[in-house]
KOLSEMI-792197 format. One record per residue (C-alpha): residue number from 0; chain; x, y, z. Coordinates in steps of 0.5 Angstrom, whole numbers. Example, Ala and Ser with C-alpha at 12.3 -4.5 7.8 and 13.67 -1.06 7.14 Angstrom:
BEGIN
+-------+------+-------+-------+-------+
: vexvo : guvo :     u :     v :     w :
+-------+------+-------+-------+-------+
:     0 :    A :    25 :    -9 :    16 :
:     1 :    A :    27 :    -2 :    14 :
+-------+------+-------+-------+-------+
//
This chain:
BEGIN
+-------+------+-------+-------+-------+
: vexvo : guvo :     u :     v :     w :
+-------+------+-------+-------+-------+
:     0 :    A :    -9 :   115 :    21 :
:     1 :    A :    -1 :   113 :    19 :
:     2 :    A :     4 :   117 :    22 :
:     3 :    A :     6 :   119 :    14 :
:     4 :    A :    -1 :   122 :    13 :
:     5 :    A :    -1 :   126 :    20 :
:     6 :    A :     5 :   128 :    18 :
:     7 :    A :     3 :   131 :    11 :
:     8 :    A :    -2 :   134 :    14 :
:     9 :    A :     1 :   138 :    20 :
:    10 :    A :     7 :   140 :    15 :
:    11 :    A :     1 :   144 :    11 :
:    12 :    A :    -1 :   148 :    18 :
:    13 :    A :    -8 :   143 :    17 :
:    14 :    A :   -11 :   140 :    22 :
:    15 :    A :   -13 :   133 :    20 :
:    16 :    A :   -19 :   133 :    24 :
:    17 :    A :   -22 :   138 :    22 :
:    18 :    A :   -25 :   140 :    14 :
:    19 :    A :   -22 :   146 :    10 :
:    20 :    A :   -27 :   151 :     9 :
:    21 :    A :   -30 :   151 :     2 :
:    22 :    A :   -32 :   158 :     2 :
:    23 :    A :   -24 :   160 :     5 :
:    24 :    A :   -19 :   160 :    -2 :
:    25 :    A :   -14 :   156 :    -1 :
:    26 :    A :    -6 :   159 :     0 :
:    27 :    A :    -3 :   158 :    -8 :
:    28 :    A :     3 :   153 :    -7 :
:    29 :    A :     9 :   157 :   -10 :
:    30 :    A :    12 :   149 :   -12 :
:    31 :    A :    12 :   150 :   -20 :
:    32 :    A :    17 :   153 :   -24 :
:    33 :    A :    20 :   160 :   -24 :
:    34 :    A :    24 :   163 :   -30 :
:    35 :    A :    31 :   164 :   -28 :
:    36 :    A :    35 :   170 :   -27 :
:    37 :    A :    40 :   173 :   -32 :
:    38 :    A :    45 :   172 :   -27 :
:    39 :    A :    44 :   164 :   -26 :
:    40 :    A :    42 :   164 :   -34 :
:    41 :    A :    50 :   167 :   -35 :
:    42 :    A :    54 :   163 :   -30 :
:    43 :    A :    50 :   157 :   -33 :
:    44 :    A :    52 :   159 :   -41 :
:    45 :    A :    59 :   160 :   -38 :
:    46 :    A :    60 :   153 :   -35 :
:    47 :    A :    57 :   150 :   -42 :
:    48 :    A :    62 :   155 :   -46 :
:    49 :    A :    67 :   152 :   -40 :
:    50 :    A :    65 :   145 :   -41 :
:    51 :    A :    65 :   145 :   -50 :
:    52 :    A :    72 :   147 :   -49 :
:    53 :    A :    75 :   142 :   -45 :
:    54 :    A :    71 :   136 :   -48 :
:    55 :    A :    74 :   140 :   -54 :
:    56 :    A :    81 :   138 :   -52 :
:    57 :    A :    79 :   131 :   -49 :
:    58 :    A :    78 :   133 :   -41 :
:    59 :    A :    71 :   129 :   -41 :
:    60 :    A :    71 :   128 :   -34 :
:    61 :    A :    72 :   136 :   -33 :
:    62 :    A :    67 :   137 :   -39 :
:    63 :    A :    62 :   133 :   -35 :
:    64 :    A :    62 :   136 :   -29 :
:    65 :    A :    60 :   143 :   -32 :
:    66 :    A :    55 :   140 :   -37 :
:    67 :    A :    52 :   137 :   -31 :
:    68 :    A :    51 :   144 :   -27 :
:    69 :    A :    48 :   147 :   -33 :
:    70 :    A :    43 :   142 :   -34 :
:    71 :    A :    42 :   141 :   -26 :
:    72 :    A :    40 :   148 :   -27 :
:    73 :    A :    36 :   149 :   -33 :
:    74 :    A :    33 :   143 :   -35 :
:    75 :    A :    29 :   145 :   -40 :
:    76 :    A :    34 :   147 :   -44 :
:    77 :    A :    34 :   141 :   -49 :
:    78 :    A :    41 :   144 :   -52 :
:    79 :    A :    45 :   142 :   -45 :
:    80 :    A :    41 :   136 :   -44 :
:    81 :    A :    44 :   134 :   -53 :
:    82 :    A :    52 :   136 :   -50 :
:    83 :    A :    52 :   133 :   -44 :
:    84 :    A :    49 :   126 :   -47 :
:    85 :    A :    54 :   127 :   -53 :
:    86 :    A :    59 :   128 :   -48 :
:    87 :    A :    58 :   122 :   -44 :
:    88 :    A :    58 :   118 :   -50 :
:    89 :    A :    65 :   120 :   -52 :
:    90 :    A :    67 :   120 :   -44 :
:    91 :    A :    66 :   112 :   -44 :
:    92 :    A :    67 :   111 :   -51 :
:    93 :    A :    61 :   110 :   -53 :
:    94 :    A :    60 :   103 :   -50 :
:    95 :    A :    53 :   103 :   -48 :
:    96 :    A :    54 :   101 :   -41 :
:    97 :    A :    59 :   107 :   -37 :
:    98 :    A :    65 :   106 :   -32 :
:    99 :    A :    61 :    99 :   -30 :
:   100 :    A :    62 :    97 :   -22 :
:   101 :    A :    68 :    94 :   -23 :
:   102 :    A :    72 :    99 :   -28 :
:   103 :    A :    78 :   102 :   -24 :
:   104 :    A :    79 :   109 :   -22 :
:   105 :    A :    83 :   113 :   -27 :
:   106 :    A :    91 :   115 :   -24 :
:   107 :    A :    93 :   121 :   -26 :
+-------+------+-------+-------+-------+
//
């Protein structure tokens, strides 16, 4: 047996030797998703509210930044995803291919 399967195996708690018992439930595994708290849901509508203002007045790096926190904490959420799209257009000019490995770093 490889390293990585008796790994996976004592991570679970199991023996690999030794098959679970049918009749015996098994644990649930809390992995799926949960609902987000009211708390969380207003600090992300309070960054997406921040970052529409500073793309607003052309901060689209900024505006990144918060559009990036609101999707990494609600990814369902299809209007964070649109708006941080649109942003990254309007960052690099809509140009189909980003800042490019040899674009040099802004100097503010």
């Amino acid at each position: 047996m490889g390293y990585y399967r008796l790994f996976r195996f004592s991570e679970k708690g199991l023996n690999p030797n030794v098959a679970p018992n049918p009749t015996q439930p098994m644990a649930s595994d809390n992995t799926g998703r949960q609902p987000i708290s009211p708390a969380v849901r207003r600090r992300l509508q309070q960054c997406f509210e921040h970052g529409s203002r500073s793309a607003a007045k052309n901060d689209f790096d900024y505006a990144t930044n918060m559009f990036q926190t609101c999707v990494a904490g609600d990814p369902s959420n299809q209007i964070y995803i649109k708006q941080f799209l649109a942003n990254l257009c309007k960052r690099y000019n809509d140009n189909k291919k980003g800042a490019g490995f040899t674009s040099a770093p802004k100097l503010n």
